[in-house]
C-alpha positions in Angstrom: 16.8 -18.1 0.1 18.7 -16.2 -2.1 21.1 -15.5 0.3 21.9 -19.7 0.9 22.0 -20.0 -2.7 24.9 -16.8 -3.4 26.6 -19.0 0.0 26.6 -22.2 -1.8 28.0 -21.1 -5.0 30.8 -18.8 -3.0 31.7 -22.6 -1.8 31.8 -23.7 -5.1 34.2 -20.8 -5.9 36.7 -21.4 -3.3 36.9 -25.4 -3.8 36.9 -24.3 -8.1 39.9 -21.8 -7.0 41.9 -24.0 -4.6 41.7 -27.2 -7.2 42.7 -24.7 -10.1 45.8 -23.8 -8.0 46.9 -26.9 -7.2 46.8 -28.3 -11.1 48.9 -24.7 -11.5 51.7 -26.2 -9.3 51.8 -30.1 -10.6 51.6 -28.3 -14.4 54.5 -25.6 -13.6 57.1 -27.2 -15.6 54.3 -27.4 -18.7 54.6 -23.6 -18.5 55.6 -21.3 -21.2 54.1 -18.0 -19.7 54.2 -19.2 -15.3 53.9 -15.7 -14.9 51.1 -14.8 -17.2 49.1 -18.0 -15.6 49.9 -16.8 -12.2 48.6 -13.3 -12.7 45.2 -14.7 -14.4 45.0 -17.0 -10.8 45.7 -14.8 -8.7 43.1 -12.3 -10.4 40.7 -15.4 -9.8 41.7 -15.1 -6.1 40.5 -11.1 -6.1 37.6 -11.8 -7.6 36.3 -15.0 -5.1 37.6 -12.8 -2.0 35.8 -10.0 -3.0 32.7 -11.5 -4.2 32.7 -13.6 -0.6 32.9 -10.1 1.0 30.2 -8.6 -0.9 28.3 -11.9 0.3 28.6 -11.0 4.0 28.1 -7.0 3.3 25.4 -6.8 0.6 24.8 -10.1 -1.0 22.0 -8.5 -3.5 25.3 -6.4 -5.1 26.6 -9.5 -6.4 23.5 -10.4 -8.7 24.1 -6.8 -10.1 26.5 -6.1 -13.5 29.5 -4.9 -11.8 29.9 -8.4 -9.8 29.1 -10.7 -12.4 30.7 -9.1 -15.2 33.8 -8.9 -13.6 33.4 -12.6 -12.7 32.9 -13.3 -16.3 35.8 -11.3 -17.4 38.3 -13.1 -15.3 36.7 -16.7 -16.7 36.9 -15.5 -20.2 40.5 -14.3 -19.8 41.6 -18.1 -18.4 39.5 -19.4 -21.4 41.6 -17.6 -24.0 44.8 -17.5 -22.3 45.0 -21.4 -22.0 46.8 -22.5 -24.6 49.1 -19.3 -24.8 50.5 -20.0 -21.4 51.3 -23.9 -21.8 54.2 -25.2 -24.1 53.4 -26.3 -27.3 50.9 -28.3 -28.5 48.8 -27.9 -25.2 44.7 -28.1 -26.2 43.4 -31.7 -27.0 46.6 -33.1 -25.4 44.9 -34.4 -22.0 46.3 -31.8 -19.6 44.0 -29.9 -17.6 43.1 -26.6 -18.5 44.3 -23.4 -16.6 40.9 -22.5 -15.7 39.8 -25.3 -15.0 36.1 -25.8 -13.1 36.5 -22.2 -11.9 34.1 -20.3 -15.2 31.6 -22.0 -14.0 31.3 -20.6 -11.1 30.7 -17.3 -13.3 27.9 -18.6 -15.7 26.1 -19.9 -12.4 26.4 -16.3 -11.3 25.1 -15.0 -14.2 21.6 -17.2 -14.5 21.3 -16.5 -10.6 21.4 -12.9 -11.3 19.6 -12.2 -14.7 17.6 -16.0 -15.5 18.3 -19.2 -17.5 18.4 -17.5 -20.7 21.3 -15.0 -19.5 23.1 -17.9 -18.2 22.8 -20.4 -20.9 24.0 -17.0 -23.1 27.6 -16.9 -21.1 28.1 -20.7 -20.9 28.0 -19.8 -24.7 30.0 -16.7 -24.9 32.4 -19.2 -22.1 32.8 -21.9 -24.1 33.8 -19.5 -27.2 36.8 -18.2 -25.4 38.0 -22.2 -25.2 37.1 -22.5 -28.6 39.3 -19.3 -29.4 42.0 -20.4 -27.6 41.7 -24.0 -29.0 41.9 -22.3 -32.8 44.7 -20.4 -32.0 47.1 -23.2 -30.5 45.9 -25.8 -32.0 48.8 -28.8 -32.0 48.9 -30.3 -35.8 46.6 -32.6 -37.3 47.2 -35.7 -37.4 44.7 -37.2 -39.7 43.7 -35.9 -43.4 40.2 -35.1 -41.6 40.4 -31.8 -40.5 37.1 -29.1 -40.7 37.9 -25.2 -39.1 41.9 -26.4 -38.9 40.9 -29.1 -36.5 39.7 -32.8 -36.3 36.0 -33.8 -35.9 36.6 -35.4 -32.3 39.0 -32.1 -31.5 35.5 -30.0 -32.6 33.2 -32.3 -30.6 35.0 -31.7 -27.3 34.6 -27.9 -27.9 31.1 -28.3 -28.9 30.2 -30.3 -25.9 32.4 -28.3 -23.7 30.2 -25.1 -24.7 26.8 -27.2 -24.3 28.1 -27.9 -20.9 28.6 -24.1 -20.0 25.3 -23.4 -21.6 23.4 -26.2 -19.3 24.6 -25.2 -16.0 24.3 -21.2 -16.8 20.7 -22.0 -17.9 19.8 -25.0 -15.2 21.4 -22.5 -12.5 19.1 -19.5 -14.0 15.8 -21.9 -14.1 16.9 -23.0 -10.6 16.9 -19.6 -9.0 13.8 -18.1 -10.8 12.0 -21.2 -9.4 13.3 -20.1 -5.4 12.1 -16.9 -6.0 8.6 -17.7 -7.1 8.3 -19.8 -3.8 9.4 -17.0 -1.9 7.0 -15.2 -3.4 4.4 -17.7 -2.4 5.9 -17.9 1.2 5.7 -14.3 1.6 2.0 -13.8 0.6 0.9 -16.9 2.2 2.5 -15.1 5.4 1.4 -11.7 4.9 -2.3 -13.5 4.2 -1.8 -15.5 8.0 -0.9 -11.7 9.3 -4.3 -10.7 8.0 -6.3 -13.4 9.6 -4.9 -13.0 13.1 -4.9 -9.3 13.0 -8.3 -9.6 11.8 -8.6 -12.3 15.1 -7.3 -9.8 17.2 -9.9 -7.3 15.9 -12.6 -9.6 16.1 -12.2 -10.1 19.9 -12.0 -6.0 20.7 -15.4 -5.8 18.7 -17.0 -9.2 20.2 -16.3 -7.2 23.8 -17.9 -3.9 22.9 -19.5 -3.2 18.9 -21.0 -6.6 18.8 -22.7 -6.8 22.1 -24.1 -3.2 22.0 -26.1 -4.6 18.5 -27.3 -7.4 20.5 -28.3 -4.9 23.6 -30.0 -2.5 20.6 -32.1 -5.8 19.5 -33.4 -6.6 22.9 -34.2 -3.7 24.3 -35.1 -1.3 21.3 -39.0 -0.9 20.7 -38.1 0.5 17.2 -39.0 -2.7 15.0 -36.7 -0.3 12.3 -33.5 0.5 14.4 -33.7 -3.5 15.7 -33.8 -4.4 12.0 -30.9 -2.1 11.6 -28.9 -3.7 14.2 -29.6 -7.2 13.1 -28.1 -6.5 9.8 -25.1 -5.0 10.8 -24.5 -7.7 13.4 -24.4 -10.1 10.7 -22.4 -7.8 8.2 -19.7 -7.5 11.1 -19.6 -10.7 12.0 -19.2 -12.1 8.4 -16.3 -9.7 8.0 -15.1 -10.7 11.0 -15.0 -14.5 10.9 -15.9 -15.6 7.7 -18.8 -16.9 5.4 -22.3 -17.6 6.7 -25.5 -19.4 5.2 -26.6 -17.7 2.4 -24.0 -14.8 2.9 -20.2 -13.1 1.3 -17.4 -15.4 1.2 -13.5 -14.9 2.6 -11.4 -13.1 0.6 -9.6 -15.6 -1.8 -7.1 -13.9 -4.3 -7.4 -16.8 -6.9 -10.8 -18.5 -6.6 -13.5 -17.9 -8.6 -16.9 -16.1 -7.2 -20.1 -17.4 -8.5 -22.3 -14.9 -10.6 -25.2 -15.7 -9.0 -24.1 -14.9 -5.7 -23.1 -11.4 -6.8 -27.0 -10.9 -7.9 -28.0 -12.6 -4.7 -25.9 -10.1 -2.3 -26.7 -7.3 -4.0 -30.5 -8.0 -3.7 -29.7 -8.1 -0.4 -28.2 -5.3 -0.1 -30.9 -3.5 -2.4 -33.5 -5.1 0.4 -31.8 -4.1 3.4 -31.6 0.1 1.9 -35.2 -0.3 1.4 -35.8 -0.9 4.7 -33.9 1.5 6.5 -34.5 4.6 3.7 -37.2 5.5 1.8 -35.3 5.0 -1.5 -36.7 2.2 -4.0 -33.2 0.1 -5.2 -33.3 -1.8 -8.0 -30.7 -4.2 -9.5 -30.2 -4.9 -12.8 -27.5 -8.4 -13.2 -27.2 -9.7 -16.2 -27.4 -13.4 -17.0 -23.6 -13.8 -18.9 -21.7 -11.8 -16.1 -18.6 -13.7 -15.5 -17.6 -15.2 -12.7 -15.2 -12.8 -10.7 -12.3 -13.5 -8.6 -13.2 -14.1 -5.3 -11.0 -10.9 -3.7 -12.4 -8.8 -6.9 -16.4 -10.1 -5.7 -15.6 -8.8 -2.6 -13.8 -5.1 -2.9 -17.0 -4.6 -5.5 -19.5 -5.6 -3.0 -17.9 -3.5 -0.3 -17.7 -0.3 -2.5 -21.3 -1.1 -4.0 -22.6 -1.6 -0.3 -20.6 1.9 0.6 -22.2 3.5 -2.0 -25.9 2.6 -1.1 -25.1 3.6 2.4 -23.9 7.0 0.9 -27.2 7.6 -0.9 -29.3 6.6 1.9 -27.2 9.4 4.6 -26.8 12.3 1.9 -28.7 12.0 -1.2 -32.4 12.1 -0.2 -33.0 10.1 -3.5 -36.9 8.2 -4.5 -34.7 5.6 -6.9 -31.3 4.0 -6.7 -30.4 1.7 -9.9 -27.4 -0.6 -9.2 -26.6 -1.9 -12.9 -23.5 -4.7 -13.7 -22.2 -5.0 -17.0 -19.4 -7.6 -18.7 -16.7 -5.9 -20.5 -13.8 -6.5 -22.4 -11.9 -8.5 -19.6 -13.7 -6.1 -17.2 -17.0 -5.9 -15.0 -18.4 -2.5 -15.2 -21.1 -1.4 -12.0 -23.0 1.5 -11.7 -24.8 3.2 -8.8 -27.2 5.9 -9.6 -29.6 8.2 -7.9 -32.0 10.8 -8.6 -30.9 12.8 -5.0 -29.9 16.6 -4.5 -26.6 15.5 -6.4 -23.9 17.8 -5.4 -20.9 19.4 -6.8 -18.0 17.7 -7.6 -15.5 20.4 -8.3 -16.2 22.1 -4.3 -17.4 19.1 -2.5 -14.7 16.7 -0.4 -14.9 13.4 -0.5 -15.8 11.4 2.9 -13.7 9.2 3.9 -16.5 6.3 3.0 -16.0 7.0 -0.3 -12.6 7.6 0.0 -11.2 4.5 1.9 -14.7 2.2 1.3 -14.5 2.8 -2.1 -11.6 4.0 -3.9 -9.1 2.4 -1.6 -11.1 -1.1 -2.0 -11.4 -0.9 -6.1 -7.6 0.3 -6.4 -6.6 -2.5 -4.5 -7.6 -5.0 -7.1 -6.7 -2.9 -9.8 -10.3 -1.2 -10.8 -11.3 2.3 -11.1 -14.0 4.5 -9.8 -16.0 7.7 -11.1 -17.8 9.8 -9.7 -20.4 12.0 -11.5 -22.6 14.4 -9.8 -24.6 17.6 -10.1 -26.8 19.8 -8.5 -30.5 18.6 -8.2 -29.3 15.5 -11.0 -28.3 12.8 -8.9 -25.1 11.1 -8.5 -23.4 7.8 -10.5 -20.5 6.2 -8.8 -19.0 3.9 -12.0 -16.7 1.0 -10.8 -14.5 -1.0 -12.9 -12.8 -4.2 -12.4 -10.7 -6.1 -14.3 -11.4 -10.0 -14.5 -7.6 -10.6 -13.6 -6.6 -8.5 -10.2 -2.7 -7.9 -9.6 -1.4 -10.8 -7.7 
């Protein structure tokens, strides 16, 4: 998009150049300095070739200082050299100007490149160089009226000349910033529809093979505990896989707000479903003014808290697990703690459960995880996530 918009204004450029060139031939005769205004126009030529080939080559150079200031530059230089290169008086006498639409084209380029604020600035510093030239060759007044060595109407047509640079540079700028924030949009909004059909794609490998082998398990095991087993993680992979189910997670919404209760109500769950395959006792302590979380926040803390049990039920050997939320300071705090065989910290190497399960899920939406442990103590994994996740 950005691309189009660099395209349009190199049209812009061109038609700005060719008109300025043709009022330089009908005004040749008005010329004092022909060859000081030819050299400024033909400078404007350089600059519109060249930034045309920078559009084909590398278009993002030309929304970088070099390319814009030297843009400017030129379109200051026509500004002040106006009224030197016409015959005297020149300004406020009805003749086009030697720059004529072509400046713009250069306070466009500047809110494209660095916002509406930086544009609306050089329509400013723009307008300044006609007001300089306007001082400077002024014709005489002609009334007794006369504020800054020129007439009020001669001061209004520099004022609004000025405003007019400062609107476009700052309408362009607004313009732009608003194209990139939809691509933004567009380009999440893609990467999210990637997601869903590689998680589609995924669904149908484990449909053929993981989830049929838990439904095999359930018929034909006599072990009322691995069936139980099975049953849960049937409906863990297939709410992963295709989405919410009564009573169960949500998707994994970026924006939306989760409800507080829910969190309690999964993690009872969760809490329920350890009991039954360890011998551990979980207990979960929510309180009542948690806040509701984003929906993609809910869900990486879920995962990492539902990692975590699963940890302490394969290595810990623990009686009690504790699984304790706490509202912060634009923050959620969660802790998982044992009384296990603990282990040390400094020799021991992460798995990757804890590694990918649970680090890589809180860093994602911008939380943090600790992990302390010792020796015949037990082992607390701290979470932390903020109430606002990085977009």
């Amino acid at each position: 998009m950005e691309r189009t918009v660099l395209r349009g204004l190199a049209v812009f450029r061109w038609a700005a150049w060719a008109w300025m060139a043709v009022v330089l031939v009908l005004a040749r005769r008005a010329l004092e300095r022909p060859g000081v205004a030819v050299t400024l126009v033909v400078l404007a030529l350089a600059v519109t070739a060249w930034t045309s080939t920078l559009l084909r080559r590398d278009h993002a150079r030309l929304c970088r200082p070099p390319a814009v200031g030297a843009e400017i530059a030129v379109a200051m230089a026509l500004q002040v050299a106006d009224g030197f290169v016409y015959r005297q008086p020149h300004v406020f006498s009805g003749e086009q100007p030697l720059g004529v639409a072509w400046p713009i084209a250069g306070v466009l380029a500047s809110g494209i490149a660095f916002g509406p604020l930086a544009g609306a600035g050089t329509g400013v510093v723009i307008g300044l160089g006609r007001a300089v030239s306007s001082f400077a060759y002024a014709p005489e007044p002609t009334t007794d009226v006369v504020l800054l060595g020129l007439e009020p109407v001669q001061l209004l047509s520099l004022v609004t000349t000025t405003v007019m640079y400062a609107l476009a540079g700052g309408a362009g700028g607004h313009a732009m910033r608003l194209i990139r924030r939809g691509e933004q949009r567009i380009a999440a909004a893609e990467r999210d529809l990637a997601d869903a059909r590689a998680r589609d794609a995924v669904g149908r490998r484990l449909h053929d093979g993981v989830l049929q082998t838990l439904a095999l398990v359930q018929r034909r095991s006599d072990d009322p505990q691995l069936v139980d087993l099975a049953q849960e993680q049937d409906r863990d992979l297939r709410r992963f896989l295709f989405g919410p189910v009564a009573g169960g997670q949500r998707g994994s919404g970026a924006t939306e707000t989760g409800d507080p209760a829910r969190i309690a109500e999964n993690l009872r769950e969760m809490a329920d479903r350890h009991e039954r395959t360890f011998t551990a006792r979980v207990e979960v302590l929510v309180p009542d003014d948690l806040p509701a979380l984003p929906e993609r926040t809910e869900s990486a803390l879920l995962g990492a808290v539902g990692e975590a049990l699963n940890n302490v039920g394969k290595h810990a050997a623990a009686s009690r697990v504790v699984v304790y939320l706490e509202p912060g300071d634009g923050e959620v705090f969660c802790s998982v703690r044992d009384d296990g065989v603990g282990f040390d910290p400094a020799t021991a190497i992460e798995g990757i459960g804890l590694t990918r399960s649970v680090r890589a899920r809180i860093g994602e939406v911008g939380g943090s995880v600790e992990v302390d442990s010792a020796v015949g103590r037990g082992t607390e994994v701290r979470l932390t996530v903020p109430l606002s996740p990085p977009p």
